[in-house]
C-alpha positions as CSV (number, residue, x, y, z in Angstrom):
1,X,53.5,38.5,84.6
2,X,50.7,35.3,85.2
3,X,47.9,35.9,83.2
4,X,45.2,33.6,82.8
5,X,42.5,35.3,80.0
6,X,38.9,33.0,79.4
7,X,37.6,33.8,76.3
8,X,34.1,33.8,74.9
9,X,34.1,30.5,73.4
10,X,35.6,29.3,76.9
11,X,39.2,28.9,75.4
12,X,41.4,29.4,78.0
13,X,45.0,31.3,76.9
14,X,47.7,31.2,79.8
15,X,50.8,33.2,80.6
16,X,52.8,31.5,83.5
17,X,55.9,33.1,85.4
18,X,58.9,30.4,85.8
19,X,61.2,32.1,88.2
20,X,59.8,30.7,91.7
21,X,56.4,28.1,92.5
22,X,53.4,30.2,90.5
23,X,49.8,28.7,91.0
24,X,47.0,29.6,88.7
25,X,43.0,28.7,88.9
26,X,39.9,29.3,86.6
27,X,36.7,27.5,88.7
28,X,38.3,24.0,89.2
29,X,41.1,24.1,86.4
30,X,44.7,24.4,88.2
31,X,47.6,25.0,86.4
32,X,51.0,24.8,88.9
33,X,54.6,25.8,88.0
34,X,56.7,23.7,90.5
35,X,60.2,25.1,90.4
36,X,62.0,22.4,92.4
37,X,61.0,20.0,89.1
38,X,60.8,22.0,86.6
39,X,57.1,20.7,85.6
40,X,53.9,22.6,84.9
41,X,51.5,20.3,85.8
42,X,47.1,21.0,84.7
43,X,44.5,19.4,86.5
44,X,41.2,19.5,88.1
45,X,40.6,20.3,91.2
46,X,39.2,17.4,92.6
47,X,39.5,14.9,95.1
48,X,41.8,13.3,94.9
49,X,43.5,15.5,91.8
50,X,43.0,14.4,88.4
51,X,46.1,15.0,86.6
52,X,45.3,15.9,82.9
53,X,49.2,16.8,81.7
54,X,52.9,17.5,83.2
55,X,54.6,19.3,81.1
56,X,58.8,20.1,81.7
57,X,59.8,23.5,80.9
58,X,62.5,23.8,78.2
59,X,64.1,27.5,79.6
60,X,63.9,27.8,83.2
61,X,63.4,31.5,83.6
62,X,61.1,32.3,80.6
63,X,57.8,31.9,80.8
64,X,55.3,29.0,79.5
65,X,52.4,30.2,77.2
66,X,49.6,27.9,76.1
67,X,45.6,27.8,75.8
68,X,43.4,24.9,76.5
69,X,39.8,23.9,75.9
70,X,37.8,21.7,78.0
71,X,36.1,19.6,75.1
72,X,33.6,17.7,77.2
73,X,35.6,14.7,77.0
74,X,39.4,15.7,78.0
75,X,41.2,18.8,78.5
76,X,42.9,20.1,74.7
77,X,46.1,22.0,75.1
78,X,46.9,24.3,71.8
79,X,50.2,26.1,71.3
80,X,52.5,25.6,74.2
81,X,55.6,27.6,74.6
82,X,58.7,26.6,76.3
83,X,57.5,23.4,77.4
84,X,57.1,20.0,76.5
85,X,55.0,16.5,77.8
86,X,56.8,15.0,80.9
C-alpha cells in the first residue's frame, strides 16, 4: 500500500510500493519509484525538474519508508527504509 500522510507540522511520512513504477505527489513534491532502475527519486515539480535525491532500493519487492521536511532551504529526508543515496 502507497501512502503519503502530511502532518501538522508539514512533516511529510511516506510508504512507497516497489513491485511495478509507483508515482506519488503532495502540491509540487514528487516522489517516483522507477522499477526498470531500481531508484526512488524526490523532486519538485518544476520546469525543468529539480532533483533533490535518488535513492537505490536495497530489497526490490519491499517497500521504502521515509519522511521529509521542506526546511525553507533544502528538502530533509529522516528515516529511510530499504534504500540508500544513489
Amino acid at each position: 500500500m502507497n501512502i503519503l500522510k502530511v502532518n501538522d507540522n508539514r512533516m511529510v511520512e511516506v510508504e512507497l510500493e516497489t513491485d511495478i513504477d509507483t508515482k506519488m505527489q503532495y502540491n509540487d513534491l514528487v516522489i517516483k519509484y522507477l522499477a526498470e532502475s531500481n531508484i526512488v527519486i524526490i523532486a519538485y515539480d518544476m520546469h525543468p525538474a529539480d532533483v533533490q535525491y535518488v535513492f537505490s532500493v536495497i530489497k526490490i519487492g519491499k517497500p521504502v519508508t521515509f519522511k521529509c521536511y521542506n526546511t525553507g532551504i533544502r528538502l530533509e529526508i529522516y528515516e529511510p527504509v530499504n534504500m540508500e543515496l544513489a
